[in-house]
C-alpha positions in Angstrom: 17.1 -102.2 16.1 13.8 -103.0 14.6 11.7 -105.6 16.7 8.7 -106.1 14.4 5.8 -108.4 16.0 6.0 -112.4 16.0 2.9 -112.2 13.7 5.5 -111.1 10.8 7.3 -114.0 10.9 4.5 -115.9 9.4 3.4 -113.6 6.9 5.2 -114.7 3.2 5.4 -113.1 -0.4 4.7 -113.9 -3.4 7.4 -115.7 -5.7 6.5 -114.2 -8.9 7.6 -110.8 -7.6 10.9 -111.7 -6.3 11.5 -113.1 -9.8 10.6 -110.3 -11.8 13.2 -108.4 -10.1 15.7 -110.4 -10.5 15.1 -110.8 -14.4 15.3 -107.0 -14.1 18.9 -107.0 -13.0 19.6 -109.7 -15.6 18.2 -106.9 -18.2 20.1 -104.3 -16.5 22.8 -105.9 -17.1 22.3 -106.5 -21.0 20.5 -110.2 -20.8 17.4 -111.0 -23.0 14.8 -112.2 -20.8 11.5 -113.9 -21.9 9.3 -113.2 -19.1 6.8 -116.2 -18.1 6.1 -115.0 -14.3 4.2 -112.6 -13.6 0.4 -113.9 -14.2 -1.0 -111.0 -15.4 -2.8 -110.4 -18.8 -0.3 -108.9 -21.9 -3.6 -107.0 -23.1 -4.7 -103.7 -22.6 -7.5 -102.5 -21.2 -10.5 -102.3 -23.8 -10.9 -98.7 -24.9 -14.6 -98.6 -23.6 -13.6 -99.6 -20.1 -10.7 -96.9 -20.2 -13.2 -94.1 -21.7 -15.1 -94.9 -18.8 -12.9 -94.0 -16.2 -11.2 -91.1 -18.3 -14.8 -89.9 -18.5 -15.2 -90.3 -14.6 -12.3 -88.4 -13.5 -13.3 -85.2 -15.5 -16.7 -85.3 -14.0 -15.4 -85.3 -10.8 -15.1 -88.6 -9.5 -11.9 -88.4 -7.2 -13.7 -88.3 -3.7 -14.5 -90.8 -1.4 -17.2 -93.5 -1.8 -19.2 -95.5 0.1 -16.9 -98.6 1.5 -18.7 -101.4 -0.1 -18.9 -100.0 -3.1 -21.0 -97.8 -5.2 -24.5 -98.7 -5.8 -24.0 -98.8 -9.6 -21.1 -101.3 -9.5 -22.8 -103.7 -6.2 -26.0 -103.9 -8.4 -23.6 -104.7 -12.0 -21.9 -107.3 -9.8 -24.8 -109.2 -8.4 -26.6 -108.9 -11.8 -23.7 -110.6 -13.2 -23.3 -113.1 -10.6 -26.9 -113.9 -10.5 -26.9 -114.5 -14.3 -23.5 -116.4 -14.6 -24.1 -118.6 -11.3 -27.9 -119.4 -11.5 -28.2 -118.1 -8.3 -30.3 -115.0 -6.8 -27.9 -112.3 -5.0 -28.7 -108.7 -4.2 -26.1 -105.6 -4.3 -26.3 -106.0 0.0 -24.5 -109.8 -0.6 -21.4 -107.5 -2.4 -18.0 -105.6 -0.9 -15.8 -104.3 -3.9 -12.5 -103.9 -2.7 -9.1 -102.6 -4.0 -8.2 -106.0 -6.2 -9.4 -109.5 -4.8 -6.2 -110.3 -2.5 -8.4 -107.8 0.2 -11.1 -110.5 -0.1 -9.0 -113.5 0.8 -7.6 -111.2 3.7 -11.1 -109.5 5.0 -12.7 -113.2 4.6 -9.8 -114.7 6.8 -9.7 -112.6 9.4 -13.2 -112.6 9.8 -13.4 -116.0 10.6 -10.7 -117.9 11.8 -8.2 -117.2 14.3 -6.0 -119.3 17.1 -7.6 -122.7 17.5 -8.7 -122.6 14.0 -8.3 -124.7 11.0 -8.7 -123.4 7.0 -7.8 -126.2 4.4 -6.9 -124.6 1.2 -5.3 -126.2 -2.2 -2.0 -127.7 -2.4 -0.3 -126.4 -4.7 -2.1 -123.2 -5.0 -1.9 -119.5 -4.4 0.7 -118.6 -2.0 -1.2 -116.0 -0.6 -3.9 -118.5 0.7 -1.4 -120.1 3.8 0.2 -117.1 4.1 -3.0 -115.3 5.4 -4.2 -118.1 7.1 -1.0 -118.4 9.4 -1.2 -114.1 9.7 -4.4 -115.1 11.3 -3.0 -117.7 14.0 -5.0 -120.2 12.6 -3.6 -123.7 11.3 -3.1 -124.1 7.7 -4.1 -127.1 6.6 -3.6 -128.5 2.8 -5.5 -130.1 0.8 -3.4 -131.9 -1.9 -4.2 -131.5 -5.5 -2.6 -134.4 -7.8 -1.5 -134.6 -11.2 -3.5 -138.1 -11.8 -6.3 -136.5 -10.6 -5.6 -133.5 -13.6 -5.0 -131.2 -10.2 -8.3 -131.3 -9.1 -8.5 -132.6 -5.4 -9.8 -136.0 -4.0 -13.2 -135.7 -2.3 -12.2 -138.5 0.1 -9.1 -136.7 0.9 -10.5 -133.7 1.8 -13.8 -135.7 3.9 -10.6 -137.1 5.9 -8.9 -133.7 6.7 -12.1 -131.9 8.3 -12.9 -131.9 11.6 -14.7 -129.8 14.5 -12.1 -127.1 14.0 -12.6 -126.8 10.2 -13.7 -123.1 9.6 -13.1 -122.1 6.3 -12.2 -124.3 3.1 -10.7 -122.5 0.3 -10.8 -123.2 -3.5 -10.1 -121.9 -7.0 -11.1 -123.8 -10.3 -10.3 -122.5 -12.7 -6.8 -122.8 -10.8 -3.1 -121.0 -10.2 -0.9 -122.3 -10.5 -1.7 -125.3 -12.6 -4.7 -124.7 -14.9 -6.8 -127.3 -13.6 -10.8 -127.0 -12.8 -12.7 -129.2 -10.1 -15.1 -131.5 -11.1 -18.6 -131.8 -10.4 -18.6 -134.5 -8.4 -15.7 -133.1 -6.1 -17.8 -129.8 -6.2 -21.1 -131.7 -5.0 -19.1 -133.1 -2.1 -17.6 -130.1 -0.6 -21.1 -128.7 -0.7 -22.7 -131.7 1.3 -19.6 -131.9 3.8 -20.0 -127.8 3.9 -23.6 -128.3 4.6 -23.2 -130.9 7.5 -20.2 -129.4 9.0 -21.1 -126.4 8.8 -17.7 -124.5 7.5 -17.8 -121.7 5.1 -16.3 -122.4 1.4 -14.0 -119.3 -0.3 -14.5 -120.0 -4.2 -11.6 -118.1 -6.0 -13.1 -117.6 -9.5 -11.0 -114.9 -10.9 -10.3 -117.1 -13.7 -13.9 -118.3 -14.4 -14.2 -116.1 -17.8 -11.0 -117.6 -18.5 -12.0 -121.8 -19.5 -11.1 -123.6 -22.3 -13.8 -126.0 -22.7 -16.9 -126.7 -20.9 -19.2 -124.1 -18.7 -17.8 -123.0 -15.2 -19.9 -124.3 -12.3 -19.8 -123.0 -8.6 -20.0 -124.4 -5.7 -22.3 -122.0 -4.7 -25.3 -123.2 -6.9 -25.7 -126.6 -4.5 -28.1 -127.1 -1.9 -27.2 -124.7 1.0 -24.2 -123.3 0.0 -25.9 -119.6 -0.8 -25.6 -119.2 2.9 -22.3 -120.4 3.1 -20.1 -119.3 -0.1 -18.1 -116.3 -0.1 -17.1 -115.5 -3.9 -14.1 -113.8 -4.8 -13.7 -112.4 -8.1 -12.9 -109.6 -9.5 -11.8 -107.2 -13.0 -7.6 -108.0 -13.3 -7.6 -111.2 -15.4 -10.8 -111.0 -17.0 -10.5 -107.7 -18.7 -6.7 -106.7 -18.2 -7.5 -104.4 -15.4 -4.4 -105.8 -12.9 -3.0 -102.2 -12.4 -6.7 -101.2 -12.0 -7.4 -102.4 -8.7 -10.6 -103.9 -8.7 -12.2 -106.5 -7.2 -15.3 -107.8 -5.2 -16.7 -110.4 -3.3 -20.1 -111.8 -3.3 -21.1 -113.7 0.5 -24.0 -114.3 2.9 -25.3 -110.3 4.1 -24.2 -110.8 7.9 -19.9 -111.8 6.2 -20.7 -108.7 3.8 -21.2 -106.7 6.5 -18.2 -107.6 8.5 -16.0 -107.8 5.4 -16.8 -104.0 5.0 -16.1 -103.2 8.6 -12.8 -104.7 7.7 -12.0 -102.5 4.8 -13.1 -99.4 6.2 -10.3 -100.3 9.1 -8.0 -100.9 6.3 -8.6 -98.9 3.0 -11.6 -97.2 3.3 -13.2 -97.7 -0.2 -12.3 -98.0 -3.8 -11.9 -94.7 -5.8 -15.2 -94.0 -8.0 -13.5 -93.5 -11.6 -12.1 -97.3 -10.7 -15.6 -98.5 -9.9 -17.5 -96.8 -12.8 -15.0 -98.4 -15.0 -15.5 -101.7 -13.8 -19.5 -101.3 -14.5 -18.7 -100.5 -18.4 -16.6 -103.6 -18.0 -19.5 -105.8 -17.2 -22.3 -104.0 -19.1 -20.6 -103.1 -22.3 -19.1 -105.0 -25.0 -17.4 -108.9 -24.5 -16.0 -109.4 -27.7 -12.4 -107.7 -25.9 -12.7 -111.0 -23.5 -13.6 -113.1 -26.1 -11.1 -112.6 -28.3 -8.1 -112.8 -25.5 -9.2 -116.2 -24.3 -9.3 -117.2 -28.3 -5.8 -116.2 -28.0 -5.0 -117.8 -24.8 -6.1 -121.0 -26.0 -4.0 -120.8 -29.0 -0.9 -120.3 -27.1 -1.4 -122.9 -24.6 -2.0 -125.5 -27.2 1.1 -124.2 -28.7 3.6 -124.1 -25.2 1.5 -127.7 -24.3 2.7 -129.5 -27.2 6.1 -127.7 -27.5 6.7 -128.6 -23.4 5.9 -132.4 -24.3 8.0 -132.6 -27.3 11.3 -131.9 -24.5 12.5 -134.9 -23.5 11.7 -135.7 -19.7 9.1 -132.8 -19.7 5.4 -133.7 -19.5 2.6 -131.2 -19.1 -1.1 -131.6 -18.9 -3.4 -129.4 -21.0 -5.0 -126.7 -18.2 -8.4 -126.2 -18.8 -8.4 -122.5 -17.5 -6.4 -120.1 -16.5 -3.4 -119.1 -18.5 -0.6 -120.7 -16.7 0.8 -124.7 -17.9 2.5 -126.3 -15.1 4.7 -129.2 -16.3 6.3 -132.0 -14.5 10.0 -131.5 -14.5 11.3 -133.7 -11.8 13.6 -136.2 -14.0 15.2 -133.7 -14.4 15.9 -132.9 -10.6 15.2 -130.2 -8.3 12.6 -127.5 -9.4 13.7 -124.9 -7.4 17.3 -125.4 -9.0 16.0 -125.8 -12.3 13.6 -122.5 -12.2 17.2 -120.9 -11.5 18.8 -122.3 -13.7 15.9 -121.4 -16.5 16.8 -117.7 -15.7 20.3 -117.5 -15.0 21.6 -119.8 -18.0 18.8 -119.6 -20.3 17.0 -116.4 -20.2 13.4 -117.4 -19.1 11.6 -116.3 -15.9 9.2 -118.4 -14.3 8.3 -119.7 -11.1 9.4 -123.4 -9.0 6.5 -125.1 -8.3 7.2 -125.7 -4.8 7.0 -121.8 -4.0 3.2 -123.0 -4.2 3.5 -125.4 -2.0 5.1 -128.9 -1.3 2.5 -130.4 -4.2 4.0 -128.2 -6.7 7.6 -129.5 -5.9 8.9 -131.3 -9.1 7.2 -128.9 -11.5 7.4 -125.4 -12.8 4.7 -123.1 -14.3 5.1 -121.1 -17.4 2.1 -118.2 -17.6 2.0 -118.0 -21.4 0.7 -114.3 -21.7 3.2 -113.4 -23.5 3.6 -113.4 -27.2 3.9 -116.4 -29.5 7.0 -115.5 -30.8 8.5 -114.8 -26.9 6.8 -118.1 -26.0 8.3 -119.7 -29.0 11.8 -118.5 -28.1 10.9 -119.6 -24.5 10.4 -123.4 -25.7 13.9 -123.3 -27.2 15.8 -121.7 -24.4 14.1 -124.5 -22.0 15.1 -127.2 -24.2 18.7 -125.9 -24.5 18.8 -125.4 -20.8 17.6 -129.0 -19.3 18.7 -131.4 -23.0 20.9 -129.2 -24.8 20.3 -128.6 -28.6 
């Protein structure tokens, strides 16, 4: 019999997953499936990125590098970050790792453990408490409220530090509902981050992806150069999920001990990978550009279609590319997300499997096509209304 360690029992998954392979039986079977789960871009790669890595593997670039990353890629990554962040950062403040879930994992680890407390967002990624609890530390959430447009309440978060407080995560633009955090909440994380002295992990792997406005970090306040760890990384931004790439940018002493980490756990990132991702940020943006153009065309499009349902309502997200309407007159979310795919044909995700917050909603990613999302809008209505 298999007696795998206690610590395992607190490790969890990711919902999206277990839903894609369910729709897959339903396909297997002969259903039509509209897939709205998976949040993951429905472009490829730009050629020039994939050119870039075609053009490193035939010159040789299959062996191991060094396990921050190669110097070409550290220095692309703290140009970037220096330009798009107002802040000065050096190729030493960067660890590139194999996709950005290593960074929430590295980062963790590193600093909390039995005793400890990390307050990340409710909803939010489920990844975030997942780790946290892996780590023996307490999660503790912070809640993010639709009359606040998902963004959370600095006077709710002042009242849930204390002396244990060792790491607060968040992620604007935001997963699962779209929502950004606003200056204001942003200035006072920084000044209780400065006083209390916890760290701050900024998820910005959607920060190319915004709607309207600029993005803004929290690592451009006062003090918070010294205690921000950024994660961000290649998937979303230019379609690179099966690519593996992504990086974080954090004070020298965490880069160091993030990259002790990885080279415990997966050594380094291949070189073709890396050299790829430098095209990425030094070559053409026109690619990104014209994705998010599209993106905001088809959320405007499932927005309006999700609020014409009776007992649906949905925000506008101002990043991201997921919607994450409120479906609770119509009863459970969890039933109704089963319902969606076993009746009607549509996979997407509960909002609770992001936490209690996100109990009473659902979110749709819309990278799919108009015409899937269109039939999408109709198989929803059918569902919950009828015709």
């Amino acid at each position: 019999m298999l007696n795998l360690a206690e610590r395992m029992s607190k490790l969890g998954t990711e919902s999206a997953f277990d839903v894609l392979v369910r729709a897959r039986a339903l396909e297997a079977q002969g259903r039509d499936v509209v897939h709205l789960e998976i949040g993951e871009p429905d472009f490829d790669t730009p050629e020039h990125i994939v050119e870039a890595g075609v053009e490193a593997l035939r010159s040789g670039q299959t062996h191991y590098t060094p396990t921050a990353g190669i110097p070409e890629l550290r220095g692309a990554i703290a140009t970037e970050i220096s330009r798009t962040r107002g802040v000065s950062v050096g190729p030493e403040h960067v660890v590139v790792t194999p996709g950005g879930k290593p960074i929430m994992f590295f980062v963790i680890l590193a600093l909390a453990g039995p005793g400890d407390e990390v307050i990340y967002p409710d909803p939010g990624f489920p990844i975030y408490e997942s780790v946290i609890s892996f780590a023996g530390a307490t999660p503790v959430p912070l809640r993010l409220r639709e009359e606040n447009a998902f963004g959370f309440d600095p006077d709710e978060l002042a009242a849930l530090v204390t002396e244990r407080t060792k790491l607060v995560i968040i992620n604007s633009p935001h997963n699962p509902t779209g929502g950004i955090i606003s200056t204001a909440a942003l200035d006072e994380l920084a000044r209780l981050a400065v006083e209390r002295g916890f760290m701050v992990m900024s998820d910005e792997i959607y920060s190319r992806m915004l709607y309207e406005g600029s993005h803004e970090s929290v690592i451009t306040r006062p003090g918070m150069l010294d205690q921000t760890i950024i994660l961000d990384g290649f998937s979303k931004t230019y379609a690179m999920t099966g690519w593996r790439l992504g990086f974080g940018v954090m004070p020298e002493p965490m880069a160091q001990a993030v990259t002790r980490l990885a080279v415990n756990c997966n050594s380094c990132v291949p070189g073709f990978t890396q050299l790829a991702g430098v095209a990425a940020l030094t070559g053409p943006q026109e690619p990104v550009e014209r994705m998010v153009a599209e993106f905001r065309r088809r959320r405007d499009d499932v927005v309006a279609g999700l609020n014409d349902i009776p007992g649906v309502s949905c925000l506008t997200p101002a990043g991201a590319f997921y919607v994450f309407p409120n479906v609770s007159q119509h009863g459970d979310s969890a039933e109704i997300a089963d319902r969606l795919l076993q009746e009607g044909g549509v996979a997407l995700l509960n909002g609770g499997a992001f936490g209690r917050g996100g109990d009473g909603y659902l979110r749709l990613s819309y990278a799919n096509s108009l015409e899937n999302l269109e039939k999408a809008l109709t198989r929803i209505r059918e569902t919950l209304v009828g015709a």
